[in-house]
C-alpha positions as CSV (number, residue, x, y, z in Angstrom):
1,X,-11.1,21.5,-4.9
2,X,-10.7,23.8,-1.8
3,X,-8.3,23.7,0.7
4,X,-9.6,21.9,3.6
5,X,-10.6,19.3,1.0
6,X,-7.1,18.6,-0.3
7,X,-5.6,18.5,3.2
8,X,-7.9,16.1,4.3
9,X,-7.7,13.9,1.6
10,X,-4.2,14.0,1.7
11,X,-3.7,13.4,5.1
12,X,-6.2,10.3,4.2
13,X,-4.4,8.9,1.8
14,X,-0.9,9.8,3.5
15,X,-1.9,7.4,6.3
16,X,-4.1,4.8,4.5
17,X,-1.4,4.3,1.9
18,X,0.7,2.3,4.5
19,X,-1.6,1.0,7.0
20,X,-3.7,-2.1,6.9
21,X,-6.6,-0.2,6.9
22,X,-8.2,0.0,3.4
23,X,-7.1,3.2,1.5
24,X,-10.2,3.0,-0.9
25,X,-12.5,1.7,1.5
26,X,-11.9,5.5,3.3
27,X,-12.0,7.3,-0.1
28,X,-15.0,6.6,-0.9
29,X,-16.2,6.6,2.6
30,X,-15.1,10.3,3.4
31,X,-16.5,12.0,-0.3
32,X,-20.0,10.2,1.1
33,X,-20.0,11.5,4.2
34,X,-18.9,15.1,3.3
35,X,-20.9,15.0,-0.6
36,X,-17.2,16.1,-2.0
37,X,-16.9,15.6,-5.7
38,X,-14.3,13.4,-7.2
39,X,-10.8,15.2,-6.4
40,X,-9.4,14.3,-9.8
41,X,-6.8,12.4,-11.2
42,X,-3.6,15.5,-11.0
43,X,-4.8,15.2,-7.4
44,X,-4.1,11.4,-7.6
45,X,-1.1,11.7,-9.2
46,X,0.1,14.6,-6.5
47,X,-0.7,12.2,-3.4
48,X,1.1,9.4,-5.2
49,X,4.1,11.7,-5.5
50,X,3.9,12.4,-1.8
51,X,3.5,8.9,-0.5
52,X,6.5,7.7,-2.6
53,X,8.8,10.5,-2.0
54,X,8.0,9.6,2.0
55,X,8.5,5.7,1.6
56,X,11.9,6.4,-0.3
57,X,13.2,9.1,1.9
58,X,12.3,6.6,4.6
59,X,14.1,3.7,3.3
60,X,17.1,5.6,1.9
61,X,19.6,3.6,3.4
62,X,18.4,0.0,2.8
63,X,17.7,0.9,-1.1
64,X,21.3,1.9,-1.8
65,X,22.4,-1.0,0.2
66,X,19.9,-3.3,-1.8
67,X,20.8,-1.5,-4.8
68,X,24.3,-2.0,-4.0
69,X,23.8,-5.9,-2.9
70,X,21.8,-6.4,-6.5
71,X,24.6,-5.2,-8.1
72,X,27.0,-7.1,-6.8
73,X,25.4,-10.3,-7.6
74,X,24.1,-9.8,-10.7
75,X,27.7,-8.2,-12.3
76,X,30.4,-10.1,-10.1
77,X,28.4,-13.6,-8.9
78,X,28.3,-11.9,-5.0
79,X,25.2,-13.3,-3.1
80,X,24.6,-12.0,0.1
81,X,21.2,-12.1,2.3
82,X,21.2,-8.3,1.0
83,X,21.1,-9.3,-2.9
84,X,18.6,-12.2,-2.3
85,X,16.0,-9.7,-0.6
86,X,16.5,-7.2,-4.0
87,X,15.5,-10.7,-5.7
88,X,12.7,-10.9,-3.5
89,X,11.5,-7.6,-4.0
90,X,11.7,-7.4,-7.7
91,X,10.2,-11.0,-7.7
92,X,7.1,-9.9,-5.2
93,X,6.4,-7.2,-7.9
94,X,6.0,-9.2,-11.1
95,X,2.8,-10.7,-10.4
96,X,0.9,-7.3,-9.5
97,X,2.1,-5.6,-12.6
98,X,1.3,-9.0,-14.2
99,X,-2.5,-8.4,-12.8
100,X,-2.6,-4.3,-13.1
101,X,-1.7,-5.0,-16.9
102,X,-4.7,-7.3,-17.9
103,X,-7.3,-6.3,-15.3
104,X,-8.7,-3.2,-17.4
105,X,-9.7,0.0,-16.1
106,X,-13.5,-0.9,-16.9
107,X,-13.4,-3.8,-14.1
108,X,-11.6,-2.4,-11.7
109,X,-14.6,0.9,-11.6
110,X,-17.2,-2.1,-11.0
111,X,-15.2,-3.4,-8.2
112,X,-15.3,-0.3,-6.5
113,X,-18.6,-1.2,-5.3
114,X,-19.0,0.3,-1.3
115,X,-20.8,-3.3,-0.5
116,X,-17.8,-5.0,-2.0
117,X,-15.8,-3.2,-0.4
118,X,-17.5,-3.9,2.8
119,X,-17.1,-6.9,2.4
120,X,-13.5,-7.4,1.4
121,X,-13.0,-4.7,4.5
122,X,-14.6,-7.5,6.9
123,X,-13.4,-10.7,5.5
124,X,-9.4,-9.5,5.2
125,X,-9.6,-8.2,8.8
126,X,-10.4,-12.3,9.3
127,X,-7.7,-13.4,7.2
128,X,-5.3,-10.8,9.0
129,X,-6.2,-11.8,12.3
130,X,-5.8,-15.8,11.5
131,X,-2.2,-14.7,9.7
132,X,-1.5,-12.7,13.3
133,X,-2.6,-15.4,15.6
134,X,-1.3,-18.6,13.4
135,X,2.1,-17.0,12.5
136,X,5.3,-18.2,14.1
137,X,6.9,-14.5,13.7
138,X,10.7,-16.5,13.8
139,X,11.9,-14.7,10.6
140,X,13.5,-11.6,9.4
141,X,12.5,-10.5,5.9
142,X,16.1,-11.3,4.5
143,X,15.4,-15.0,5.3
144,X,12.5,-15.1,2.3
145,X,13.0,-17.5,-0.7
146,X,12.4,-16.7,-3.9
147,X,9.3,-18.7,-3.9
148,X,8.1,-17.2,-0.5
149,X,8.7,-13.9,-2.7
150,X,6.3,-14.7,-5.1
151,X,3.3,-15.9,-3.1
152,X,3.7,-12.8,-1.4
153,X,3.6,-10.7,-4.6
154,X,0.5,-13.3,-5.5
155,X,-1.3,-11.7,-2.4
156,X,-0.1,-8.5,-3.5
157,X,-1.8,-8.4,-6.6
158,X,-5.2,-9.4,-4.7
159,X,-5.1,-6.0,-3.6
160,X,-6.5,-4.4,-7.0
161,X,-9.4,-5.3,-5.5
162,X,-10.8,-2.7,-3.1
163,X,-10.8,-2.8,0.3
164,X,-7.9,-5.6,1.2
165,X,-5.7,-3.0,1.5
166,X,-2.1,-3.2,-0.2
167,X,-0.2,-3.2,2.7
168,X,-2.7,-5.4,5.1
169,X,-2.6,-8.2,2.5
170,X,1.5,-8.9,2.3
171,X,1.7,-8.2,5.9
172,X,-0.5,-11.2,6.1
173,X,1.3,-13.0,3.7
174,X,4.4,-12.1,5.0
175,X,3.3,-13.3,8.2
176,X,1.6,-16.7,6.7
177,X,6.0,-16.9,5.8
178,X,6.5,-17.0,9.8
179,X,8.3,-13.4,9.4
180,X,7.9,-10.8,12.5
181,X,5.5,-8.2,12.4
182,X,8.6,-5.6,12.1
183,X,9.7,-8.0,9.1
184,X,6.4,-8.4,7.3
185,X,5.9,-4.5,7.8
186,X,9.5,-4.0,6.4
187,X,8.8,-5.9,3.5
188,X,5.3,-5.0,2.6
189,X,6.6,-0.9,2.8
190,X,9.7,-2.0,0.5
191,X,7.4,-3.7,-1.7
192,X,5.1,-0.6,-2.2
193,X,8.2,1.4,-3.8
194,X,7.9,0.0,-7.1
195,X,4.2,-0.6,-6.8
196,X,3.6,3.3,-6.7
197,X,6.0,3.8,-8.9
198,X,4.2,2.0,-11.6
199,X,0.6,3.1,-10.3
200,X,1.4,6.8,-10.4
201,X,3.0,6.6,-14.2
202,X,-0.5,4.8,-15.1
203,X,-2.5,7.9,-13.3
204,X,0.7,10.3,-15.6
205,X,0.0,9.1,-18.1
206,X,-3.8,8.8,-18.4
207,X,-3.1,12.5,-16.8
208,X,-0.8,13.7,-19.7
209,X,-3.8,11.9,-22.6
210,X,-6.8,14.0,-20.9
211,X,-5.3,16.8,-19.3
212,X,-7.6,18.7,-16.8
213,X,-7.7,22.4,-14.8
214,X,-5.2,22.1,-11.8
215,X,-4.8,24.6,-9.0
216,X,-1.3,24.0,-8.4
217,X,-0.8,25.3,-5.1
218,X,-3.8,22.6,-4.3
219,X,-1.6,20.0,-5.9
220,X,1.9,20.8,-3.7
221,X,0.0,21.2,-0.2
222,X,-1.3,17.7,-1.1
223,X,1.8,16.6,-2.1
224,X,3.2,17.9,0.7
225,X,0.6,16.5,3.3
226,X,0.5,13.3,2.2
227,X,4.5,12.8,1.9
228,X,4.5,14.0,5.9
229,X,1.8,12.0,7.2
230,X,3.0,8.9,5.2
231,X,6.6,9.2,6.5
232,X,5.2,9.6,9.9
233,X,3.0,6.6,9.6
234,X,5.7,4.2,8.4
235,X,7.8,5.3,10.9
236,X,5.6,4.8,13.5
237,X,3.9,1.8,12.6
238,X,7.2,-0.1,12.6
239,X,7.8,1.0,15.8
240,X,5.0,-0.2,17.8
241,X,3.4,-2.6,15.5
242,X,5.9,-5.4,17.7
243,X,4.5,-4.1,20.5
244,X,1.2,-3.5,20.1
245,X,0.3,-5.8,17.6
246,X,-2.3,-6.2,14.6
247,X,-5.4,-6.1,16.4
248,X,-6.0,-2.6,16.6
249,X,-6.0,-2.8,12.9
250,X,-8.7,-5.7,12.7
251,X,-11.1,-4.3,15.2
252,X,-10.7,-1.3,12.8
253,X,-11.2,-2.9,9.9
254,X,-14.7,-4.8,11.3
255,X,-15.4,-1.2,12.3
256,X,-15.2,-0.1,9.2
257,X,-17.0,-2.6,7.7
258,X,-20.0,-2.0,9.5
259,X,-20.2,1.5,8.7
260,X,-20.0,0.8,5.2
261,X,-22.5,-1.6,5.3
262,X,-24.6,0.5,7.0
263,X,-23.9,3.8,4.8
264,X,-24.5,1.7,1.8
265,X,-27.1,-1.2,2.1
């Protein structure tokens, strides 16, 4: 992999990661366009690294407050709005690792279809816009119940299929819950912290039991890249998305859609 290759991808993947765009709707749309082979699983494992070191660094302050909160509750009986959204986040992750552990690595290759993708692109940019338009946006994400939790980790866990985009399906879920864009946002970005976590120790480990070549300068500017652009992104995406809203992202998305189509039909 050459240079220009890795920063692209990585700025790809540093802004996909967290937007609810589609991250492997555009991987697979950019290697088409520009016939790039596969950028390998280090690679994988590098961008990972940057998109979770950005997240954290991001939310620094609420995770040793959460951290703190969970703590608290779980040692000494003290509750607080802050312990209930640990529980919330802990709870939301369960049913994707649930679904990552017995959908096999065989299925999830033959959902990575481009038309599927398509057409997962097109019909969540539908379901997003409904959630958008329907939602009563009253709610801050330390209002959730444990039960709201876990339909929004249920949607979660819809996103091992291509092309609904992590992030784009528990913001609509969130927003299904009547929380604020800012909230569901929030939430969905807090959410993707364990998430990665357990995604890029799946891609280390299959990494460690078929090692491959790396360039390892390759691998840091990627890192790098992707850790910059995804702390930029979250940052900025919760400060307009109140603002300007989700359809930017929906138009996108049908967009996007059509091209694959197109591309791939």
């Amino acid at each position: 992999m050459d240079y220009l290759h890795a920063v692209l991808l990585a700025l790809l993947q540093g802004l996909t990661e967290f937007l609810p765009i589609s991250s492997s709707a555009h991987l697979i749309l950019l290697p088409k366009l520009f016939s790039w082979p596969d950028q390998g699983l280090a690679f994988d494992v590098a961008v990972h690294v940057g998109t979770l070191f950005a997240v954290t660094l991001y939310f620094k302050a609420d995770i040793r407050q959460l951290s703190a909160a969970w703590w608290a509750d779980v040692y000494a009986g003290r509750g607080s709005e802050h312990s209930r959204l640990a529980w919330a986040v802990l709870v939301a992750t369960v049913p994707v690792l649930f679904a990552g552990f017995i959908v096999n690595s065989w299925l999830l290759g033959h959902l990575r279809n481009p038309l599927l993708i398509a057409v997962t692109t097109l019909g969540f940019a539908i379901v997003l816009l409904w959630a958008d338009l329907r939602g009563s946006r009253t709610r801050n994400e330390r209002s959730l119940t444990l039960k709201q939790a876990v339909f929004i980790g249920c949607a979660q866990a819809v996103a091992l299929i291509p092309g609904t985009s992590r992030s784009g399906v528990t913001i609509t879920a969130g927003l299904a819950m009547g929380l604020t864009r800012k909230a569901a946002a929030r939430f969905s970005f807090l959410l993707s912290i364990p998430v990665i976590v357990a995604a890029g120790a799946v891609e280390l480990f299959a990494l460690v039991k078929q090692p491959e070549t790396v360039s390892w300068p390759v691998l840091l500017l990627g890192t790098l890249i992707a850790a910059i652009t995804a702390y930029l992104t979250v940052h900025f995406f919760l400060t307009l998305v109140e603002r300007v809203g989700l359809m930017p992202f929906v138009i996108y998305r049908i967009l996007l859609a059509v091209v694959l189509f197109y591309l791939f039909w």
